[in-house]
C-alpha positions in Angstrom: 0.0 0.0 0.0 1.7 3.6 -0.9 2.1 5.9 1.7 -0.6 8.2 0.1 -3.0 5.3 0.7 -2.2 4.3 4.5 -4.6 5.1 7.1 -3.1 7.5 9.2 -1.0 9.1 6.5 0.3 13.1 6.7 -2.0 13.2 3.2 -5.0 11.4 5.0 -4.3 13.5 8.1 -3.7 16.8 6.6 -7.0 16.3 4.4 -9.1 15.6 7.7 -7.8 19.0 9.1 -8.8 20.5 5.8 -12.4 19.5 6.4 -13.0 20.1 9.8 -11.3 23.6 9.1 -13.8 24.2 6.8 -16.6 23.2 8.9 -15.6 25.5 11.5 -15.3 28.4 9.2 -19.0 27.6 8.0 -20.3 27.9 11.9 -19.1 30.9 12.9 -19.9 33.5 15.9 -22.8 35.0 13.9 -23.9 32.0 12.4 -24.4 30.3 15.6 -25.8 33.6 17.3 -28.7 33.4 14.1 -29.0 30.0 14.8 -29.8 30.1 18.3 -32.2 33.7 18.3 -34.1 31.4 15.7 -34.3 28.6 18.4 -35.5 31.5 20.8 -38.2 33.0 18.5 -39.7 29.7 17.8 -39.9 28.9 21.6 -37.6 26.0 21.6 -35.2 27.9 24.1 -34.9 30.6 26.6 -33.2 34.1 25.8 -31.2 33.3 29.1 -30.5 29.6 27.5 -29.6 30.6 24.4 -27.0 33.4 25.5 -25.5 30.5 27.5 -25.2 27.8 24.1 -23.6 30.4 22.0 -21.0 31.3 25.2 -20.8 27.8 25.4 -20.1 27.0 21.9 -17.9 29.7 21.2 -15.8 28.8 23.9 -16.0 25.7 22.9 -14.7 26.7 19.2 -11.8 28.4 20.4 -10.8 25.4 22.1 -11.2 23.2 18.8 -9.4 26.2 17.0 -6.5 25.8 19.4 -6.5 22.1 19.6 -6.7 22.3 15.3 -3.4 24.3 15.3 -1.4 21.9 17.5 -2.9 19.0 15.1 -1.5 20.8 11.7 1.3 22.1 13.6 2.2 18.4 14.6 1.4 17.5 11.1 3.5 19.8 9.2 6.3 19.1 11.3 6.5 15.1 10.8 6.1 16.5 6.9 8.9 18.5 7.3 11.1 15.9 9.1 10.2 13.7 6.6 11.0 15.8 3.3 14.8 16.6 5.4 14.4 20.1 4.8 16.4 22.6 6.1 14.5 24.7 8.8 15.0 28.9 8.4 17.3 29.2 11.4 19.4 26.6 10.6 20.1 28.1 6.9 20.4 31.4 8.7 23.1 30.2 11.1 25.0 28.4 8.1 24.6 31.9 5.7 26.0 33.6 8.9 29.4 31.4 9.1 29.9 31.7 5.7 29.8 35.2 5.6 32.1 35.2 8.5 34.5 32.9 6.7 34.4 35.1 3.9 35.5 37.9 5.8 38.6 35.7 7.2 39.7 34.8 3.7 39.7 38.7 3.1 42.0 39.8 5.7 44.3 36.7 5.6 47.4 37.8 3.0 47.7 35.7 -0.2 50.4 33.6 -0.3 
């Protein structure tokens, strides 16, 4: 089985993160806040209940949000590992001794 195909692939993960992304982004703040004065118009909850499901849920969100961005973080990082890519302050840290090499070859005399 390739390793786009394997349960539990970065692909397989990385699409799932994708999706529930998007599903999040659908049920926003104000969409939830519609939802729930519709619920309270039609009887089906309390003012006082429904200000307490949207605090709820949007607390709720930003702990799904924050748990989401460890997930990809996690994700993009076993990615990255896996590809053996140079990371930005490692290529920093090599472009900085090689400029100062540079400068040592410049003031050492020719022989």
């Amino acid at each position: 089985m390739s390793e786009e195909h394997k349960p539990g692939s970065w692909r397989e993960l990385l699409e799932k993160t994708v999706e529930l992304g998007l599903g999040a982004a659908l049920l926003t703040a104000d969409s939830l806040k519609k939802l729930v004065d519709d619920l309270v118009k039609r009887g089906s909850l309390t003012k006082e209940e429904g200000q307490r499901l949207v605090s709820h849920m949007v607390e709720r969100g930003k702990g799904q949000k924050e748990r989401m961005e460890e997930f990809v973080s996690e994700v993009v990082e076993r990615a990255l590992e896996k590809a053996d890519l140079a990371r930005r302050h490692r290529v920093e840290e090599l472009e900085r001794r090689v400029a100062e090499l540079e400068e040592e070859l410049k003031r050492r005399p020719l022989a």
